[in-house]
N, C-alpha and C positions, 0 to 999 in steps of 0.2 A: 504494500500500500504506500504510494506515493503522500510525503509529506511537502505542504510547497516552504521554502526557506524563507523567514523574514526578510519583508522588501526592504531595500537599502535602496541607497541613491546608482546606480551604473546607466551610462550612455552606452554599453555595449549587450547589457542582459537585462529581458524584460522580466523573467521568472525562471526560477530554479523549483526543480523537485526532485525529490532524494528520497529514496527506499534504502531505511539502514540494516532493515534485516537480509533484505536482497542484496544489497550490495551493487543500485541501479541509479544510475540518474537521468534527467533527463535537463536540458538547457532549452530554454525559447528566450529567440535574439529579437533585437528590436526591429531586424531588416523582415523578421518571419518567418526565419527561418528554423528548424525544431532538428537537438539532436538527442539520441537517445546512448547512451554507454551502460555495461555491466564491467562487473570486475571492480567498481568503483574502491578506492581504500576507504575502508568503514570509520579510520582513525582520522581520514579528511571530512568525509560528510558531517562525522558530529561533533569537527570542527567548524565547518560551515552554519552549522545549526545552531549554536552555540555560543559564538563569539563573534560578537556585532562588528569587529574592528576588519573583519576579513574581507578585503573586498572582492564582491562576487565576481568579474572580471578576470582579474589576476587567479580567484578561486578554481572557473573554468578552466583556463586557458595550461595552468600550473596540473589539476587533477584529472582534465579530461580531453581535451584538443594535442597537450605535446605526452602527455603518460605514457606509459612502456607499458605499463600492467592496464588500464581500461580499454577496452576494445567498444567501438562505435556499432550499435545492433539496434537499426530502424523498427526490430518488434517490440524493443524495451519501450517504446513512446505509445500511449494513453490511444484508444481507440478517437478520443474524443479531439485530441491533437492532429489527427491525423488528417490529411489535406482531404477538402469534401472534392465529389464528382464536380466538375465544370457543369453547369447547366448552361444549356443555349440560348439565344431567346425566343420567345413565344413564335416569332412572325419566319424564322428560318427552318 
């Protein structure tokens, strides 16, 4: 179960969520774009959850974008997150 992390101020991250028993996260950017990672280190996430001083940004970027141990897995991300169908419009 996805916990979302206390919002902080970042120009790069709109919302973080963090499963610490999974060991999952997931990042949504402010451009909207959504990623999801497992493997997460459990000792970061509740560090992230935890201590306001962390900025989420460098959090990302340090535990999930350059990591050697998280791997990027598009099923870890929320069915709800996940890009809706394009609809057309009515007249084509």
């Amino acid at each position: 179960m996805f916990t979302s992390v206390p919002k902080r101020s970042s120009t790069f991250v709109q919302d973080l969520k963090v499963d610490l028993r999974n060991s999952k996260a997931v990042v949504y950017l402010d451009d909207g774009s959504v990623y999801g990672y497992r493997f997460v280190s459990k000792r970061a996430i509740l560090n992230v959850l935890f201590n306001p001083a962390v900025s989420l940004g460098f959090w990302v970027n340090r535990n999930l974008f350059q990591s050697t141990r998280a791997v990027e897995d598009w099923r870890v991300i929320p069915e709800s997150a996940k890009q809706k169908s394009i609809e057309l419009p009515h007249f084509i």
